[in-house]
KEKE-3310 file (N, C-alpha, C; in steps of 0.2 Angstrom, whole numbers, plus 5000, padded with zeros to 4 digits):
npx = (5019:5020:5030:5023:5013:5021:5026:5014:5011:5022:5021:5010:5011:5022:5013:5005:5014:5018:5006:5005:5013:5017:5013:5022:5014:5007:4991:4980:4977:4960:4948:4942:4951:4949:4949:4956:4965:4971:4985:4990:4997:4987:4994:4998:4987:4980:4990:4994:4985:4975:4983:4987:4976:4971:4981:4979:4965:4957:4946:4935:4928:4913:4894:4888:4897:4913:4927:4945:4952:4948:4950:4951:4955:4961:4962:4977:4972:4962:4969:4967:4963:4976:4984:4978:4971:4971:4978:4987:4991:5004:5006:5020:5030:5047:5051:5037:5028:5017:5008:5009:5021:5029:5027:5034:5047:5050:5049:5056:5071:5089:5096:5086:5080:5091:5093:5081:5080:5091:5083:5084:5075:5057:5046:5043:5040:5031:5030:5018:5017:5013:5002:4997:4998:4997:5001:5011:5012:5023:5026:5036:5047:5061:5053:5037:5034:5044:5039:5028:5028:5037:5024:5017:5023:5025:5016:5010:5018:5014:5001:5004:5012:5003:4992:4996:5002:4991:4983:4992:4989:4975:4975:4983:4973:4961:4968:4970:4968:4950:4936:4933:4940:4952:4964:4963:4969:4969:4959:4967:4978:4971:4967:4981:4985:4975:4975:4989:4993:4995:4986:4979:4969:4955:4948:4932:4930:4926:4929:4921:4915:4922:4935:4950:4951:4940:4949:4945:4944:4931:4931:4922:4913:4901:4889:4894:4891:4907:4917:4930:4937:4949:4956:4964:4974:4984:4997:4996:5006:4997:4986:4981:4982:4973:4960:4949:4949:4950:4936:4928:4933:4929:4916:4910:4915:4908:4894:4893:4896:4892:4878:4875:4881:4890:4901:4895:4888:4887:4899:4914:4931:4944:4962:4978:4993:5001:5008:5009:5012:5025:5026:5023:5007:4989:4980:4964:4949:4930:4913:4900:4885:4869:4856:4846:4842:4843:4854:4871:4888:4906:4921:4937:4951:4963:4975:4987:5003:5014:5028:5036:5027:5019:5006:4993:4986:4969:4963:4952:4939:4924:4909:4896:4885:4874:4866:4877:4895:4906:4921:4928:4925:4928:4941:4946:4944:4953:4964:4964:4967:4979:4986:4988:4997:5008:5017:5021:5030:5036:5024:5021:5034:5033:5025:5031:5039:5027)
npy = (5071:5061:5068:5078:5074:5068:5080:5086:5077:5078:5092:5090:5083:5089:5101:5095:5092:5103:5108:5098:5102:5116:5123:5129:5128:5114:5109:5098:5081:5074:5064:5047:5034:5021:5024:5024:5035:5032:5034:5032:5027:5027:5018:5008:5005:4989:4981:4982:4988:4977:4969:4977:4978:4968:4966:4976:4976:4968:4957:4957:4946:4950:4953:4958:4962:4967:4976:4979:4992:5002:5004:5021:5025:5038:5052:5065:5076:5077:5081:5086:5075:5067:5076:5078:5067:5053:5044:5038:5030:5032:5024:5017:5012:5016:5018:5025:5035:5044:5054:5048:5041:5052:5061:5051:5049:5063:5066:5057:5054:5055:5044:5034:5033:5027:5018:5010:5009:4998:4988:4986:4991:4995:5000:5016:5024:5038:5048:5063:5070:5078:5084:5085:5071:5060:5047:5041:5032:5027:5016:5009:5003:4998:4993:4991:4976:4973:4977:4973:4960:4960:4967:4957:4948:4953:4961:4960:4965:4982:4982:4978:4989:4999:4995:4994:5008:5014:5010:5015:5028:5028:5022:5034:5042:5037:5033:5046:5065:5068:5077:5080:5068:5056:5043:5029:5030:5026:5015:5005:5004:4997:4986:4980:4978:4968:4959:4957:4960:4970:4983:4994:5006:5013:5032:5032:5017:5005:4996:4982:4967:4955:4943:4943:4930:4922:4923:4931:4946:4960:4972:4986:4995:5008:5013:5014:4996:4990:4975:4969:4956:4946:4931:4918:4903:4890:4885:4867:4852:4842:4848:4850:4867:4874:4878:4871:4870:4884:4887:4881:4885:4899:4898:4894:4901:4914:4908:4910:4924:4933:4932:4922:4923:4915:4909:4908:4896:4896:4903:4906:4904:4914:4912:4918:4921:4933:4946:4948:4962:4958:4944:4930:4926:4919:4924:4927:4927:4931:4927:4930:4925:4928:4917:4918:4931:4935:4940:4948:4949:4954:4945:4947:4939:4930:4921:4916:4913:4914:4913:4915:4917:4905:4904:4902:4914:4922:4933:4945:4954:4961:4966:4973:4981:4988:4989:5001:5002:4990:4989:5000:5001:4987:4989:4998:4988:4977:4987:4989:4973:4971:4982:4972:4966:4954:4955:4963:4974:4978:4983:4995:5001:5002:5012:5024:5026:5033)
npz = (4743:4754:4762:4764:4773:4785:4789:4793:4805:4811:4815:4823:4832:4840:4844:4852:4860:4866:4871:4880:4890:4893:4904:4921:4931:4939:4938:4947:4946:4936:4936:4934:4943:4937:4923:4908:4898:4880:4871:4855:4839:4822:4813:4819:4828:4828:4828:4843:4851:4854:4864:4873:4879:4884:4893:4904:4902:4916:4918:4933:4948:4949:4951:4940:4926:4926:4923:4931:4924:4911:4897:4883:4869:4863:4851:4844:4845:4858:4871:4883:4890:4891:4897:4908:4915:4929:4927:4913:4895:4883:4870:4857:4844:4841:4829:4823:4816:4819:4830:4843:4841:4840:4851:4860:4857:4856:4871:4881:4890:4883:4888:4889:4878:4873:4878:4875:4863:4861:4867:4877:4888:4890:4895:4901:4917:4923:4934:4941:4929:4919:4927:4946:4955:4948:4935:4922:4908:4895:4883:4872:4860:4848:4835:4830:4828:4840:4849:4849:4856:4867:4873:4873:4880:4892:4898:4908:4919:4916:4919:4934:4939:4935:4942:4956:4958:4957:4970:4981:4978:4979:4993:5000:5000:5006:5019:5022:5031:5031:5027:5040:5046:5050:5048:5058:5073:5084:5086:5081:5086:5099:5095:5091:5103:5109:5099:5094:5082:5068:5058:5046:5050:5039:5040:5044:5049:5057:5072:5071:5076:5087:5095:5104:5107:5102:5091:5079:5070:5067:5055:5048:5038:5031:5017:5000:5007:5017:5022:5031:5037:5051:5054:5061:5062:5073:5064:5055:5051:5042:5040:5023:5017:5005:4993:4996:5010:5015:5009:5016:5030:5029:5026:5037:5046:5043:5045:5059:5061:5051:5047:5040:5028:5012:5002:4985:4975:4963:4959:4950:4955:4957:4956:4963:4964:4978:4988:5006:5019:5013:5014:5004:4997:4993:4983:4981:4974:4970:4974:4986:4996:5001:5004:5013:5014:5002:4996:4991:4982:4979:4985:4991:4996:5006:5009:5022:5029:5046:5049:5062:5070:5071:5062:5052:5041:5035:5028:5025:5013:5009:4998:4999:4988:4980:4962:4959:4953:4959:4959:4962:4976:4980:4979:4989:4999:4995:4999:5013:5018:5013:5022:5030:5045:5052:5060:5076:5081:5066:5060:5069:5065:5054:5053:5059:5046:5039)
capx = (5013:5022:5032:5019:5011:5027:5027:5008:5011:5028:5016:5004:5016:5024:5008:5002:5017:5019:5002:5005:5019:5016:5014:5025:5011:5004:4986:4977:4974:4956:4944:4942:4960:4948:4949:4964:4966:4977:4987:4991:4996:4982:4993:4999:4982:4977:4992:4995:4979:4972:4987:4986:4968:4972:4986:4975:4956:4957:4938:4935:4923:4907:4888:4889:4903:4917:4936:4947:4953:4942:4955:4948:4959:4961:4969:4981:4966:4960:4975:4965:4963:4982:4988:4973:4969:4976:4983:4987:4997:5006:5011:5020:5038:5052:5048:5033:5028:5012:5008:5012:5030:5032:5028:5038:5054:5052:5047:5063:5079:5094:5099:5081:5081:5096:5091:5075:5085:5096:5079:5087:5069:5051:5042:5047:5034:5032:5023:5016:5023:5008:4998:5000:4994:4996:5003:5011:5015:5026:5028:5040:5054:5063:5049:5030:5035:5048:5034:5021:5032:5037:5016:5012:5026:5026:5012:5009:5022:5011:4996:5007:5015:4997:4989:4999:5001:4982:4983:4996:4986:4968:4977:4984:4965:4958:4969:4969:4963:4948:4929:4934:4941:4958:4964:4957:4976:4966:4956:4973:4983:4966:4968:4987:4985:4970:4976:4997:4997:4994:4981:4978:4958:4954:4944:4924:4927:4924:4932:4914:4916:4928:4940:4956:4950:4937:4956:4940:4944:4928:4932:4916:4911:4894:4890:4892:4895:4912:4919:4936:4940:4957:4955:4971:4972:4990:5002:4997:5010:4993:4982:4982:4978:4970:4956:4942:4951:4949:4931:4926:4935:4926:4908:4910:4914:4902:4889:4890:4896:4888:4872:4874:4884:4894:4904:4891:4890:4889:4902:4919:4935:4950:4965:4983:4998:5000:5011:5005:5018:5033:5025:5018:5001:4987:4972:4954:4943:4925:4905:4896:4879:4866:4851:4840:4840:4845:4860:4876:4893:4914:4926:4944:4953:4971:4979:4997:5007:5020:5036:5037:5019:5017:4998:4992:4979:4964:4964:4945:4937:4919:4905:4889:4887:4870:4866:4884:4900:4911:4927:4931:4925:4934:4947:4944:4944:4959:4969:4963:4965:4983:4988:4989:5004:5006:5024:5020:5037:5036:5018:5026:5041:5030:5018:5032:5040:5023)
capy = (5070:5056:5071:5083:5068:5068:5086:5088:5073:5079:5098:5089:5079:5095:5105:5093:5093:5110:5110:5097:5105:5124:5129:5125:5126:5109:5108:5093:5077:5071:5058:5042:5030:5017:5027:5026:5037:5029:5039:5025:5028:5024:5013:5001:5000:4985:4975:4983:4989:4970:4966:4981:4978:4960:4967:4980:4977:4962:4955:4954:4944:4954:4950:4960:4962:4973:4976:4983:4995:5004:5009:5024:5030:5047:5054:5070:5082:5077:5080:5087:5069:5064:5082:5079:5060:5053:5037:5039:5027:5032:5017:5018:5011:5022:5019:5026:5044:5048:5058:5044:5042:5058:5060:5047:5053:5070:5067:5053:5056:5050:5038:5031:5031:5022:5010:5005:5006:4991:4982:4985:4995:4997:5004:5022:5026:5044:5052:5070:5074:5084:5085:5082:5063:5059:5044:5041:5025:5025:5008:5009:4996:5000:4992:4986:4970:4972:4981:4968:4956:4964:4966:4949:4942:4954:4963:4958:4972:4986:4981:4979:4995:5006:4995:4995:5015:5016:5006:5017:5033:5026:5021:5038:5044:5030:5036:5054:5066:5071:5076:5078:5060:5052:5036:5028:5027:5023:5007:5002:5001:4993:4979:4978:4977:4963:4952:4954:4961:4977:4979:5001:5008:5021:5034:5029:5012:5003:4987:4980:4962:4949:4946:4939:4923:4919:4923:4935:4952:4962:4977:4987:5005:5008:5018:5007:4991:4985:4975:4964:4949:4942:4925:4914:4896:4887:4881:4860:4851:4838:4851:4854:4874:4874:4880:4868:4871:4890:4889:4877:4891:4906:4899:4892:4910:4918:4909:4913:4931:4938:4931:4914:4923:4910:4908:4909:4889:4896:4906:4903:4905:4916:4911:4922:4923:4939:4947:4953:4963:4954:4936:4927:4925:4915:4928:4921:4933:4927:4929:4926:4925:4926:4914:4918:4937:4936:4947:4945:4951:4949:4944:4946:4935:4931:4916:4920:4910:4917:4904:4919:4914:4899:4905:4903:4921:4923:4941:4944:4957:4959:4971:4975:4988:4986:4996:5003:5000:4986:4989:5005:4998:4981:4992:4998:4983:4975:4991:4988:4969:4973:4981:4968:4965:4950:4956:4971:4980:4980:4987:5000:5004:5007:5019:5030:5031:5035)
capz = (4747:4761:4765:4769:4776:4790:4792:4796:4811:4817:4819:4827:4838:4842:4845:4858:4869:4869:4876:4888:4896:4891:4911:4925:4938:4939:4943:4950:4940:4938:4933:4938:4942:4933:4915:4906:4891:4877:4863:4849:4832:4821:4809:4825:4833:4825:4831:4849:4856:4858:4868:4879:4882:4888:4899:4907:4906:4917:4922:4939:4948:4953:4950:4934:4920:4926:4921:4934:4921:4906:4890:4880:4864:4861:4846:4847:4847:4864:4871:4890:4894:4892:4902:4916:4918:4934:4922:4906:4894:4877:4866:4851:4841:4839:4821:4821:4812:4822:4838:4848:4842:4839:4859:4865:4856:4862:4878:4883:4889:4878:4890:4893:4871:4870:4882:4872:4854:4864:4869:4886:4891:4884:4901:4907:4921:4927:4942:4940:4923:4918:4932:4953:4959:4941:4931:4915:4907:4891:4882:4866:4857:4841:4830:4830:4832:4844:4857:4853:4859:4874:4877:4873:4885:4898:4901:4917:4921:4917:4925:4938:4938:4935:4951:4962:4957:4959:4977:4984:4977:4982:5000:5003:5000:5013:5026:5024:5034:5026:5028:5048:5048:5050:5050:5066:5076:5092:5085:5078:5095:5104:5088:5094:5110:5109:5096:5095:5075:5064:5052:5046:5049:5037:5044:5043:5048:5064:5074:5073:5081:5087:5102:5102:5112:5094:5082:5074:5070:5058:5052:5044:5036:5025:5011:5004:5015:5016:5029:5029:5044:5047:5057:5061:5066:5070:5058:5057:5044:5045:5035:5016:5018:4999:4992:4998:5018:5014:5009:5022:5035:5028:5026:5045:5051:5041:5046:5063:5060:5045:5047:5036:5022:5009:4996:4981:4973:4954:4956:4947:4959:4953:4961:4959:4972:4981:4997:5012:5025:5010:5015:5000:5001:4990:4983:4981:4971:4969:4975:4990:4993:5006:5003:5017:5012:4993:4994:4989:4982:4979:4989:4989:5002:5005:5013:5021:5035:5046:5053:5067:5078:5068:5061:5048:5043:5031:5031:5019:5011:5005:5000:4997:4984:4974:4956:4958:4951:4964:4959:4966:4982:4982:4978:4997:5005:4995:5003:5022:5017:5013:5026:5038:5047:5058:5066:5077:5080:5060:5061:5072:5061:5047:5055:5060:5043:5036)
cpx = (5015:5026:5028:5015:5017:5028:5019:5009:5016:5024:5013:5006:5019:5018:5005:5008:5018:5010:5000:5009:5021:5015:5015:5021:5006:4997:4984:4975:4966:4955:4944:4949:4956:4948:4953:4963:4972:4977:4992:4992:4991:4986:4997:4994:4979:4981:4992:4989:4976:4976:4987:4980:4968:4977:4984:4967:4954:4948:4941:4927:4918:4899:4886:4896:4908:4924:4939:4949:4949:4949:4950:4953:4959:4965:4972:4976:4963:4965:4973:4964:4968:4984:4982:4973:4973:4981:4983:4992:5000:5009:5011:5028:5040:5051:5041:5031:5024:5013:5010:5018:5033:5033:5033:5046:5055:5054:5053:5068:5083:5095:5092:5078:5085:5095:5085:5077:5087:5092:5081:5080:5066:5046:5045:5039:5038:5026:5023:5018:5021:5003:5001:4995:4992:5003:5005:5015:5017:5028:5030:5047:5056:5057:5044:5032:5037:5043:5030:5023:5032:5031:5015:5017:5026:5021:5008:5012:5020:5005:4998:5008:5009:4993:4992:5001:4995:4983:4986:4991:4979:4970:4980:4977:4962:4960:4973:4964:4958:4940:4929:4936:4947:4958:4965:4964:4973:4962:4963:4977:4978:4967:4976:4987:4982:4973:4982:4999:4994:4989:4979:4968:4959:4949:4937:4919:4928:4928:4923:4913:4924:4932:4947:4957:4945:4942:4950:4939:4938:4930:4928:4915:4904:4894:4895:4895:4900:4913:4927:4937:4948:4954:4962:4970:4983:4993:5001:4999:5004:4988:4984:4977:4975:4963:4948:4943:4948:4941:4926:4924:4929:4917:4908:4910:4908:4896:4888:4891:4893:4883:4870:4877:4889:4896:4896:4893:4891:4893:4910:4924:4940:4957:4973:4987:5002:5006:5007:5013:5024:5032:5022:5013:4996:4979:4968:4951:4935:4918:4904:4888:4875:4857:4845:4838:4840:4850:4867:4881:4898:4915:4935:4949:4960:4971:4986:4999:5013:5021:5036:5032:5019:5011:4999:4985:4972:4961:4958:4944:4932:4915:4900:4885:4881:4869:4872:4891:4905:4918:4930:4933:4928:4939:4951:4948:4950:4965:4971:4967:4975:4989:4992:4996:5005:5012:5023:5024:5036:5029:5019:5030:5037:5026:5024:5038:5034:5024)
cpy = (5067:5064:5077:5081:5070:5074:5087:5084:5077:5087:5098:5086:5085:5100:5102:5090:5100:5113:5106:5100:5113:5128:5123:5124:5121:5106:5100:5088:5076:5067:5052:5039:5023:5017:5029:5029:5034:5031:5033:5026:5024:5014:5007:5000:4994:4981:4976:4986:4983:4968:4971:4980:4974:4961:4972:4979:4970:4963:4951:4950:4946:4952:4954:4961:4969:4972:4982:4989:4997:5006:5012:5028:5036:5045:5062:5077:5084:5077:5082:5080:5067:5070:5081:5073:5058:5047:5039:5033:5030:5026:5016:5013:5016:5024:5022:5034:5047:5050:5055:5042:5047:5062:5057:5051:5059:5071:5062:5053:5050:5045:5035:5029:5026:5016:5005:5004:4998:4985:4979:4987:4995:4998:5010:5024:5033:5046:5062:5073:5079:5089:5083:5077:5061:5053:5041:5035:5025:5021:5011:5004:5000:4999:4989:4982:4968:4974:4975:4961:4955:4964:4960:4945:4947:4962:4966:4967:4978:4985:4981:4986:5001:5002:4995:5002:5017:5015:5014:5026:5035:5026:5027:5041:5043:5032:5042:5056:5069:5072:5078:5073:5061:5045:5035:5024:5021:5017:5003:5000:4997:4982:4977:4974:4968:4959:4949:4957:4968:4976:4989:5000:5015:5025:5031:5024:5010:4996:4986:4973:4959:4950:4940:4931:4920:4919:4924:4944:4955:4968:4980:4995:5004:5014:5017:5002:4987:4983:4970:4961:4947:4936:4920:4907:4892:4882:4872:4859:4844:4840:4855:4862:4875:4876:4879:4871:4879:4890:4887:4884:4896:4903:4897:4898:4916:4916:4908:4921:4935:4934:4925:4916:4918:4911:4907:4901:4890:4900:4903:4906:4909:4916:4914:4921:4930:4942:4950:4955:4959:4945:4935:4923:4920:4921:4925:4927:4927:4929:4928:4928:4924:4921:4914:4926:4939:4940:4943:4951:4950:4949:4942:4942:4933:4925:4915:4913:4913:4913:4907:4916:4908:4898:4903:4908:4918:4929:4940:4949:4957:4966:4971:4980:4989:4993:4999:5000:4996:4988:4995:5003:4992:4983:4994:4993:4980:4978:4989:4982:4969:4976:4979:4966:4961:4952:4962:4973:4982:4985:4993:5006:5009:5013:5024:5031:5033:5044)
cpz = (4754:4766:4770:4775:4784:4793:4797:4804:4814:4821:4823:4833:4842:4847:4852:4864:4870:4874:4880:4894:4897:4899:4916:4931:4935:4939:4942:4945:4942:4936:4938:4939:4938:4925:4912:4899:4888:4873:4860:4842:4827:4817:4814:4830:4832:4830:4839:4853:4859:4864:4872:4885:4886:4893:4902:4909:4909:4920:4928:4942:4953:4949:4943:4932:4923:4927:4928:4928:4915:4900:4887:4876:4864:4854:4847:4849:4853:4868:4882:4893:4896:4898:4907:4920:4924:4931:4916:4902:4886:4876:4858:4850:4840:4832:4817:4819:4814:4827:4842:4848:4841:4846:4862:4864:4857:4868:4883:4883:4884:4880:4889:4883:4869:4873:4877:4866:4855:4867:4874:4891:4885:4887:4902:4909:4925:4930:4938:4936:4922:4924:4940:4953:4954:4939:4926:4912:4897:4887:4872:4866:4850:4835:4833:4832:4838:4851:4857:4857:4866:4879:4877:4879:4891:4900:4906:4920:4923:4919:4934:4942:4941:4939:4956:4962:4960:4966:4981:4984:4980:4991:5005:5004:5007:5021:5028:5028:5028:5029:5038:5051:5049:5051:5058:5069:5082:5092:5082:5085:5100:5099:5091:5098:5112:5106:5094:5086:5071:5060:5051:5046:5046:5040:5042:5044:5057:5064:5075:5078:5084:5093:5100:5106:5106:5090:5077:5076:5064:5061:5048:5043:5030:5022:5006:5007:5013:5022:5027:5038:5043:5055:5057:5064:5065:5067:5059:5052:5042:5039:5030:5017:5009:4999:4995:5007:5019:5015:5014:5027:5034:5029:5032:5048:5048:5043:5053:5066:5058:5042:5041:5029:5019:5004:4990:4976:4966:4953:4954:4953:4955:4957:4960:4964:4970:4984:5001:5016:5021:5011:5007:5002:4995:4989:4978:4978:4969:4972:4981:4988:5000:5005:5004:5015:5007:4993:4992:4985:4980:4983:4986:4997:5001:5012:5014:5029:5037:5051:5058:5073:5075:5067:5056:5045:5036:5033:5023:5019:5008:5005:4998:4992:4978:4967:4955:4955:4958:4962:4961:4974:4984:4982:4986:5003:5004:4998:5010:5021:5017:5018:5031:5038:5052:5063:5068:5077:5072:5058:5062:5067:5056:5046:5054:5054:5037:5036)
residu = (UNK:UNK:UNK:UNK:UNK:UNK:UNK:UNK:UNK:UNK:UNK:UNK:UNK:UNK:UNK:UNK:UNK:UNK:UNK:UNK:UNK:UNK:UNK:UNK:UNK:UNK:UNK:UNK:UNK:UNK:UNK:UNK:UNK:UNK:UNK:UNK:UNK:UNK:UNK:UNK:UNK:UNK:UNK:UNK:UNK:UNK:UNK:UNK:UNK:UNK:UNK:UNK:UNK:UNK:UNK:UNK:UNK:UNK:UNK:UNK:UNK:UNK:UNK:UNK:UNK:UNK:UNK:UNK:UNK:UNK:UNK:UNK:UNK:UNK:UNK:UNK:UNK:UNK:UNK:UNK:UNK:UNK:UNK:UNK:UNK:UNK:UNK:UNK:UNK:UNK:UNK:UNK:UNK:UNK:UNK:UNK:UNK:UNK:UNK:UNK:UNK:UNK:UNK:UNK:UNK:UNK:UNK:UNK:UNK:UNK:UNK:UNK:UNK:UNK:UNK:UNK:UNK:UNK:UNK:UNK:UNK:UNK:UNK:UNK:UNK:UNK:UNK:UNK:UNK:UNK:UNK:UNK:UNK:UNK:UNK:UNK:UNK:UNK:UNK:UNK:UNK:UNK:UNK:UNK:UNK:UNK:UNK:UNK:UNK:UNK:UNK:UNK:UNK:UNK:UNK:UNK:UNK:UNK:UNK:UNK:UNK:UNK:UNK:UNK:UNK:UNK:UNK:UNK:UNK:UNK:UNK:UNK:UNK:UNK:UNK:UNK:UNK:UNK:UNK:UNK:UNK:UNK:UNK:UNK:UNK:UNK:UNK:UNK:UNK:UNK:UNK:UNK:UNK:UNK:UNK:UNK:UNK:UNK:UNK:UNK:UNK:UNK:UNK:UNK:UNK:UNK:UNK:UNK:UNK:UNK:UNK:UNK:UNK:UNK:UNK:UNK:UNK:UNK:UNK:UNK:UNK:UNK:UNK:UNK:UNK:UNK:UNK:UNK:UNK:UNK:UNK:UNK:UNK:UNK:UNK:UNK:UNK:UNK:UNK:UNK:UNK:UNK:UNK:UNK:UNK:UNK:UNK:UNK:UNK:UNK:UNK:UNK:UNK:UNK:UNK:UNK:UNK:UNK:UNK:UNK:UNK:UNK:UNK:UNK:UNK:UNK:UNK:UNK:UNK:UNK:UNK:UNK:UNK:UNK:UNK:UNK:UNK:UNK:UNK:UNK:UNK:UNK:UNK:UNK:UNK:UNK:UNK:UNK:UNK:UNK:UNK:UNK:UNK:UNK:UNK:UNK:UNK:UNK:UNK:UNK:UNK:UNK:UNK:UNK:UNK:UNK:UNK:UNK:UNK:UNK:UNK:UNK:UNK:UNK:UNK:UNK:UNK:UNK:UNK:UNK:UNK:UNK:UNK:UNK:UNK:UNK:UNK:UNK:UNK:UNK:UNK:UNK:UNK:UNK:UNK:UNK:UNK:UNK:UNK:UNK:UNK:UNK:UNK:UNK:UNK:UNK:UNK:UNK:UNK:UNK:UNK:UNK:UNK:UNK)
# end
């Protein structure tokens, strides 16, 4: 019976690669980049699905409940999710008998098997395997344990890995040509010119205020309403740049910019370090709030310094997005928000080997 057992799995593990790889022309992945399908052996999802959840569904802070990512199991029958999804993840042990280590060990080269036998690897990330503009995330070790291990201490990794995947995928989007748009070259050299540093504008979006005599650049697009600021002040060895300096800053420009908008008083702070432009930076996630109109919303904000001008920036993000889902569109503004480049030759460089 255990062997028929073993046979039935290896069929089935067999059956669904031959149907994700069964045609060399590629079509288009869909769905959303927030819905990850996940293929899991049934008898290791107890120990490693919690630990993946926790290293991928992180909560962000928006006026309701929401994870930058969603996990959705599949098992080997649903197999259109895994061949179409724009992310995907299979995680399994080498040791394992089900669909998902019957996948992996198919699907990975000798060298890229012997590595993780040797608990020298327990990531193999691949682009396009099944689909174009498609992502696929791998995660195996010799044994259960050896993987949960791996997830409980290093985690981080793959979140890392499938956002900064996402970014790079969302940002090709942003500032493609598309709809009759392109990225907005022309407000980009006017921003140069005016204020001495880089910052990309996706098409849609507008220089709506600020002059380089205020050190206040906004940056604004609706539907819904994002907008991102960067404001600079020089480097004093006098002032702790920290949390309280930051919020001070921001609700001070806000309320003569963005009509008395503020940090939000009951919201929690989430604080992480960053880079911008290869600098290390300081990211602030968290609410604001408008008082006199009742509105409100996140914000993702970055505190960076370059030894080059001897600034110190606060390059922000915010939006407005009621009834809908925030986290595609912070997603948005994190990109813009990113961007920025305080040294322009490097600005430059980058445009042309875009």
């Amino acid at each position: 019976m255990f062997k028929m057992k073993q046979l039935v799995l290896i069929l089935a593990a067999t059956a669904l690669l031959l149907l994700l790889s069964g045609c060399d022309i590629k079509s288009e992945s869909v769905g959303s980049y927030k819905k990850i399908p996940v293929l899991i052996d049934d008898g290791e999802t107890a120990e490693l699905y919690p630990l993946l959840s926790k290293a991928l569904e992180h909560e962000i802070i928006t006026p309701r409940h929401e994870t930058i990512f969603k996990l959705y199991p599949v098992d080997s029958t649903h197999h259109e999710w895994l061949k179409n999804a724009r992310t995907s993840v299979i995680i399994a042990s080498l040791e394992s008998h089900g669909p998902a280590g019957q996948l992996i060990r198919n699907s990975l080269s000798p060298g890229a098997l012997k590595a993780i036998e040797s608990n020298m690897r327990w990531i193999v990330f691949r682009e396009d395997l099944w689909a174009k503009d498609q992502t696929v995330i791998f995660l195996t070790a010799p044994t259960e344990e050896a993987l949960s291990v791996q997830l409980g201490l290093n985690g981080e990794q793959v979140f890392n890995l499938i956002n900064n995947s996402v970014n790079d995928r969302v940002g090709q989007w942003l500032y493609s040509r598309a709809f009759g748009e392109r990225e907005r070259i022309e407000i980009e050299d006017s921003i140069a010119l005016e204020y001495g540093y880089g910052i990309r504008v996706p098409k849609f979006w507008e220089w709506e205020k600020g002059t380089s005599d205020d050190r206040f650049l906004w940056l604004r697009t609706l539907q819904p309403e994002r907008w991102v600021f960067v404001w600079w002040t020089p480097i004093d060895s006098t002032v702790e740049y920290d949390v309280a300096w930051w919020r001070h800053v921001r609700d001070s420009l806000c309320a003569v910019y963005y009509e008395g908008d503020s940090i939000a008083s009951y919201s929690n702070l989430q604080l992480q370090g960053s880079t911008i432009a290869g600098r290390p930076a300081v990211e602030i996630r968290s609410l604001w709030e408008n008082c006199v109109n009742h509105l409100g919303g996140p914000v993702v904000s970055y505190i960076l310094s370059d030894p080059v001008t001897q600034r110190v920036f606060i390059v922000d993000g915010s939006l407005f997005a009621p009834v809908i889902e925030k986290e595609p569109y912070l997603r948005h503004v994190e990109i813009v928000c990113k961007s920025f480049q305080p040294d322009l030759p490097d600005f430059y460089r980058e445009r042309e080997l875009r």
